[in-house]
C-alpha positions in Angstrom: 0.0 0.0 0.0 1.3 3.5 -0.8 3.1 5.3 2.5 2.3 8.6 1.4 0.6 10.8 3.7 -2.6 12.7 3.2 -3.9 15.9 5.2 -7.1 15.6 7.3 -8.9 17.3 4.5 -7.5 14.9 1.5 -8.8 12.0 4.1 -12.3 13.4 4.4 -12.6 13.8 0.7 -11.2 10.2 -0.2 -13.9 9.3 2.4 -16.5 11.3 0.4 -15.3 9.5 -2.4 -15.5 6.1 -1.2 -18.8 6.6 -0.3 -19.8 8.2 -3.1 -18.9 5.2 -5.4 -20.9 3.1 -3.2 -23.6 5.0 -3.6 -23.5 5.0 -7.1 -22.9 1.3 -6.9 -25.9 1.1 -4.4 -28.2 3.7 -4.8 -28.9 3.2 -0.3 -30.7 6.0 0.9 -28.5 5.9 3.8 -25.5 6.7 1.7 -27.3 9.4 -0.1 -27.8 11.5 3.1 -24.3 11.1 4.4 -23.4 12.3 1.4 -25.7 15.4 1.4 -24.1 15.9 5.4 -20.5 15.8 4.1 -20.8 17.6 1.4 -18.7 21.0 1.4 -19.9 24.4 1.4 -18.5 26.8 -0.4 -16.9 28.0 2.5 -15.3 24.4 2.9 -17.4 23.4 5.9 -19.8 20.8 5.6 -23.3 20.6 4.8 -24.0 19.6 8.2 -21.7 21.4 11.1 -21.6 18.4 12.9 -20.0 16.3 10.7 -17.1 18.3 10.5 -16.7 17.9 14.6 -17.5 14.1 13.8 -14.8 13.9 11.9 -12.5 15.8 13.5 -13.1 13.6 16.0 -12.8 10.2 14.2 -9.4 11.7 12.9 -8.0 12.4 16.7 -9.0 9.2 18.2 -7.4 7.7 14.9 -3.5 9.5 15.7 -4.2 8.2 19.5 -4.2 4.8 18.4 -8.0 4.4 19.6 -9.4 2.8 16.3 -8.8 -1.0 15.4 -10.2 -2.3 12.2 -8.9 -5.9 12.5 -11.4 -8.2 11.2 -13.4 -10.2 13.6 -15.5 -13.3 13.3 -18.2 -13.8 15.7 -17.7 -16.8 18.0 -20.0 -19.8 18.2 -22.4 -19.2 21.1 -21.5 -20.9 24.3 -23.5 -24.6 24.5 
């Protein structure tokens, strides 16, 4: 995978874009409104206010070391 390092602005937008080609792929509602949240202003704040806080959020706890994306496989129930 490349090493090269993106700003916390080219992360959000290859986030946008991510979800943007699912949605295209897709068509979910879900997706759609996320979308319309995250999209930028003109101003370059998005849609929704609190998506930008969300993010900068996600983005902190991701430098802390606070976010694990390992795989996990549910474990059979206990007999």
């Amino acid at each position: 995978m490349d090493q090269s390092v993106l700003t916390v602005r080219e992360g959000y937008l290859a986030m946008y874009d991510l979800l943007y080609r699912l949605y295209e792929d897709t068509g979910a509602d879900y997706l759609a409104n996320l979308l319309g949240d995250m999209s930028l202003l003109e101003d370059g704040v998005s849609a929704d206010p609190a998506m930008s806080e969300d993010w900068e959020i996600a983005v902190s706890r991701v430098k802390e070391g606070k976010v694990d994306a390992s795989l996990r496989l549910a474990r059979d129930p206990p007999g």
